[in-house]
C-alpha positions in Angstrom: 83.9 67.5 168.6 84.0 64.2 167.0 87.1 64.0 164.3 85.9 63.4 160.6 86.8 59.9 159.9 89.5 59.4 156.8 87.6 58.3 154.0 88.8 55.4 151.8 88.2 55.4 148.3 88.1 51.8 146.4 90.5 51.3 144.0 89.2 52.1 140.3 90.0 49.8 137.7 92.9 51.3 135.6 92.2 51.4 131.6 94.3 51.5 128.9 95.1 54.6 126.9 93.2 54.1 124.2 90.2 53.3 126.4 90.5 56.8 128.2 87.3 58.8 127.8 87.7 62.7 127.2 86.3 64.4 130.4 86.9 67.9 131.4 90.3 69.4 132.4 89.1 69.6 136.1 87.5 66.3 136.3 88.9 63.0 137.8 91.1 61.3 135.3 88.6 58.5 133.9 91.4 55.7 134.1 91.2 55.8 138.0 94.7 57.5 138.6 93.2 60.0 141.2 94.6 63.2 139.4 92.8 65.2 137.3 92.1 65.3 133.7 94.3 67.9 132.9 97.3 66.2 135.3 96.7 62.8 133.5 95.6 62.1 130.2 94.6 65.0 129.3 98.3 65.9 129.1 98.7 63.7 126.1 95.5 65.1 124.3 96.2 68.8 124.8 99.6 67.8 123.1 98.0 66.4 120.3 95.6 69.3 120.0 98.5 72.4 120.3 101.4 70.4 118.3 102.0 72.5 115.4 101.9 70.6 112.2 104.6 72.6 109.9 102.9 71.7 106.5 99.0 71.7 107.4 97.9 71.5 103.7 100.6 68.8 102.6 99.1 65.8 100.7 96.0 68.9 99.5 95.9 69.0 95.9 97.3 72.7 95.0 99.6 73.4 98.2 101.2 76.3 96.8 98.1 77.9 96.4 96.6 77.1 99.6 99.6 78.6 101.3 99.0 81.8 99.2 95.3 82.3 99.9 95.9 81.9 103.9 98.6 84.0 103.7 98.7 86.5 100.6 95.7 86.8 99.0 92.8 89.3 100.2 89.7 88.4 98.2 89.5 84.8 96.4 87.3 81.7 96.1 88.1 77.8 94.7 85.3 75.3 94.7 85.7 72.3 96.6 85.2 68.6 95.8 84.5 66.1 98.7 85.6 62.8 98.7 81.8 61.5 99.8 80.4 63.8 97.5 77.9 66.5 99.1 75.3 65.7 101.1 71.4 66.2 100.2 70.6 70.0 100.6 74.2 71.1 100.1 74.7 72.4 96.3 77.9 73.8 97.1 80.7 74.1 99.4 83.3 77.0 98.5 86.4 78.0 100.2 87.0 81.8 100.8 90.0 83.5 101.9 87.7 86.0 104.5 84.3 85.6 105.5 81.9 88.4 106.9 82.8 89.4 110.9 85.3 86.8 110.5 82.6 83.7 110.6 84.9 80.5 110.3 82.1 79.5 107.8 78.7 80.0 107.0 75.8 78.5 105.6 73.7 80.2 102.5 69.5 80.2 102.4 70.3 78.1 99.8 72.1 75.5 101.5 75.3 76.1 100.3 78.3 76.2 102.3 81.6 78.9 102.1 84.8 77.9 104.5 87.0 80.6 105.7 90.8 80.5 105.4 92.4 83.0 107.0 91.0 82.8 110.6 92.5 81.9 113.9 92.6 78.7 114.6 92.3 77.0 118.1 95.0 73.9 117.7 98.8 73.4 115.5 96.7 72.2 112.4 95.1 74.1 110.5 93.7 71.4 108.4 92.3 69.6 111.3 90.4 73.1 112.5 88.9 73.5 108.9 87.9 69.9 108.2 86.0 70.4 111.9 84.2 73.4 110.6 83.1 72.5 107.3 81.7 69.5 108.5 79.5 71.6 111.1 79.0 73.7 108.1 77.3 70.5 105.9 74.9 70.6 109.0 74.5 74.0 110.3 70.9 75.3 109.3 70.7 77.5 106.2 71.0 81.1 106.6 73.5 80.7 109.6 77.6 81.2 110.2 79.2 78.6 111.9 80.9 79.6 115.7 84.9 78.8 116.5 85.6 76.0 118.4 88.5 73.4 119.6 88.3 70.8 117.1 88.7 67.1 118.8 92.2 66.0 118.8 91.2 63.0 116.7 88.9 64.2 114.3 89.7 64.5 110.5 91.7 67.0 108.8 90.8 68.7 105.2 93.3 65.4 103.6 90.3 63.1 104.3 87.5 65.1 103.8 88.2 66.6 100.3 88.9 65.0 97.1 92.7 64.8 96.3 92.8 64.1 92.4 90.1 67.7 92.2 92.0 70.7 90.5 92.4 73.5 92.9 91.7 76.6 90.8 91.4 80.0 92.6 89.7 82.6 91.7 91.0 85.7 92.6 88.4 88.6 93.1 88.6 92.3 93.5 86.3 92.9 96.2 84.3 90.7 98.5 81.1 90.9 97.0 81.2 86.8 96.8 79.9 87.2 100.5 76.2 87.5 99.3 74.0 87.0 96.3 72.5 90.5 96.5 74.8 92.7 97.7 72.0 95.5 97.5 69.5 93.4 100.2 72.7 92.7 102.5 71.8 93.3 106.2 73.7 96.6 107.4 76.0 94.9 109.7 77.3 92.2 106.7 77.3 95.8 104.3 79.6 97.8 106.8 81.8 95.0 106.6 81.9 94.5 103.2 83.2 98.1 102.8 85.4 97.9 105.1 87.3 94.6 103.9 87.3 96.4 100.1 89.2 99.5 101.6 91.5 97.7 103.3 92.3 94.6 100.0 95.4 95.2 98.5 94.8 94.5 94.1 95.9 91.2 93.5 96.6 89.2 90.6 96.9 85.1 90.0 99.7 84.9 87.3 98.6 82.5 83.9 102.0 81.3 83.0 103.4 80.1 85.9 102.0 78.2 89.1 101.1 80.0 92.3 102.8 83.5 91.9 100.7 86.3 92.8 101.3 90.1 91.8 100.1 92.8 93.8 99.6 96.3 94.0 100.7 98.7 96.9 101.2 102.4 96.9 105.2 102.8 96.9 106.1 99.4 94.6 104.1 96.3 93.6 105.3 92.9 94.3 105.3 89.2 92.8 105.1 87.1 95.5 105.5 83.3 94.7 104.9 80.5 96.4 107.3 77.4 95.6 107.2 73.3 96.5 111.0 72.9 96.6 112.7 72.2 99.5 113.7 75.2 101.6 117.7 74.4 101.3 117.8 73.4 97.8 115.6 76.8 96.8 117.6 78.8 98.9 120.9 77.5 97.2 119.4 77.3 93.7 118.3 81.3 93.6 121.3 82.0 95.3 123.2 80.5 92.7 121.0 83.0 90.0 121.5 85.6 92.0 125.2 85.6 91.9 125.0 85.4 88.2 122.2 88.4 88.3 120.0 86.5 86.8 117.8 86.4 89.5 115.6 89.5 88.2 112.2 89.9 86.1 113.0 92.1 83.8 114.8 95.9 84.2 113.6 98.0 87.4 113.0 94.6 89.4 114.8 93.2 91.9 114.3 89.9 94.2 114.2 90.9 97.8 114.2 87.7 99.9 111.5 85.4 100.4 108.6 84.5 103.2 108.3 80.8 104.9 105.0 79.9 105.6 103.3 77.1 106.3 106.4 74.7 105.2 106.8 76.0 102.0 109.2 79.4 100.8 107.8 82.4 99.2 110.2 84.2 97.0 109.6 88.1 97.0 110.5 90.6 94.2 109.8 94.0 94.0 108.7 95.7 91.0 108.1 99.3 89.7 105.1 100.5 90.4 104.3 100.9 86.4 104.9 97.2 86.4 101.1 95.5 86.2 100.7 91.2 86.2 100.7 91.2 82.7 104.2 92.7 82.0 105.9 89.8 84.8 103.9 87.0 82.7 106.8 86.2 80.1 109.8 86.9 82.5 107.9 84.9 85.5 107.9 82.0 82.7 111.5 82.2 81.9 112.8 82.7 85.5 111.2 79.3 86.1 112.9 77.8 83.8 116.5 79.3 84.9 115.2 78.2 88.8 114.6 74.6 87.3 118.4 74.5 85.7 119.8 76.2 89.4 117.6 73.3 91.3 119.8 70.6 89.0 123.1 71.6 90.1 124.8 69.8 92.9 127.9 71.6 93.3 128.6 73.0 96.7 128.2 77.0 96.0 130.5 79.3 95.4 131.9 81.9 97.8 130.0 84.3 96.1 127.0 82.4 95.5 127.0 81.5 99.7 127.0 85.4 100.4 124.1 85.2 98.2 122.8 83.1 100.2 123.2 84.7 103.3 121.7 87.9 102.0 118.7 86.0 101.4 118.6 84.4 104.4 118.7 87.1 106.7 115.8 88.7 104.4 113.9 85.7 105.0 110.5 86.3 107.2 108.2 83.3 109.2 104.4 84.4 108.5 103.8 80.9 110.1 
């Protein structure tokens, strides 16, 4: 039996890196290296894709508060405000914090468009991920949700789609009867789901007084939960500097706990009585900040008991992101 001859493959031209194509993981690498995608080039892109990005909404007019609605907040809307303006068909385009069966967004009979916040997202940027859907969203046809997908490694993120000098104003809802227009003509699968997302939404309130600080309800305590836009280190320092003094309460009963990090930014926690309702932390949320601003001006190193403070806080600190 005749031996298979050794075949001889020409040499490919090589391209440059920015001239690489994206092909699929298992294909030949298009700039003529011989491996595959995945072995090549499409190292660097999967990088760029999975690379988490520590402050997704940075640069987003009201940060704070879209740290709080990924992360804290059951029920709440904010209208959106593109930069291009929105495109014929499209009255609307609202951001939600959930979104029936978890759709990353969906498009209304009428053409207008809600984004969801809180789902999982398939790369380290969040922003990236939810620019990619609403802009399917603009597009999708009326009456439909939008899938989950990878979003290209080089498309744009929510700082170029959406119009940075726009207020961001949540509104904070008890339910999640935003979802549809008539919540009496709702299909059966979108109504179980609405029940099921109220019985599980913990009360939630948007203080007045103060940026970003949200109260809550639960069954043992509520909570004001509050996210900041200091730096982590100076925060941590300044409240440990008004806790030392015990002036790092809201009022008799309430305590601060620690604090969450999420998405770059720190989330001081305090726990309240449970006959304490958003209303009574108004006037002592307002005065705290203004004790937190005098505690961010100090530069002197801390004190020994302000850095056991510290380290109390520190080990109460929990990562949500």
């Amino acid at each position: 039996m005749a031996k298979k001859r050794p075949q001889t493959k020409g040499k490919q031209p090589q391209l440059k890196d920015h001239e690489v194509p994206v092909v699929g993981a298992r294909e030949p690498c298009p700039c003529g290296s011989g491996r595959r995608y995945k072995a090549c080039h499409g190292r660097a892109a999967a990088h760029a894709v999975t690379e988490l990005v520590q402050r997704p909404f940075e640069g987003l007019s009201g940060e704070c508060d879209w740290v709080a609605l990924r992360e804290l907040v059951p029920a709440a809307t904010v209208e959106l405000t593109l930069k291009d303006g929105l495109p014929e068909g499209v009255p609307s385009v609202t951001l939600a914090t959930v979104l029936p069966m978890a759709w990353p967004a969906l498009r209304r009979e009428d053409g207008s468009v809600l984004l969801g916040l809180q789902n999982d997202t398939s790369s380290g940027d969040i922003s990236r991920d939810l620019a990619d859907t609403l802009r399917r969203a603009l597009t999708t046809e009326p009456g439909r949700p939008v899938t989950a997908r990878r979003a290209p490694a080089d498309g744009p993120r929510l700082q170029d789609v959406l119009d940075d000098k726009a207020p961001f104003e949540p509104v904070v809802h008890s339910g999640f009867e935003f979802w549809v227009p008539d919540a009496e003509n709702a299909s059966a699968e979108v109504t179980a789901s609405l029940e099921r997302a109220n019985a599980a939404a913990i009360p939630t309130v948007k203080l007045s007084g103060v940026d970003s600080a949200y109260w809550c309800e639960t069954p043992e305590k509520n909570h004001l939960r509050w996210v900041m836009p200091h730096a982590e280190e100076q925060l941590l320092d300044a409240l440990a500097r008004l806790s030392a003094a015990g002036t790092s309460s809201l009022g008799e009963g309430t305590r601060l706990v620690g604090s969450f990090r999420a998405h770059g930014l720190t989330v001081p926690v305090w726990d309240l009585p449970s006959g304490v309702g958003a209303q009574d932390v108004e006037k002592p949320a307002a005065e705290f900040a203004e004790r937190l601003a005098s505690a961010l001006a100090v530069t002197e190193p801390l004190t020994p008991e302000e850095r056991r403070a510290r380290g109390g806080l520190t080990n109460r600190q929990v990562t949500l992101s």
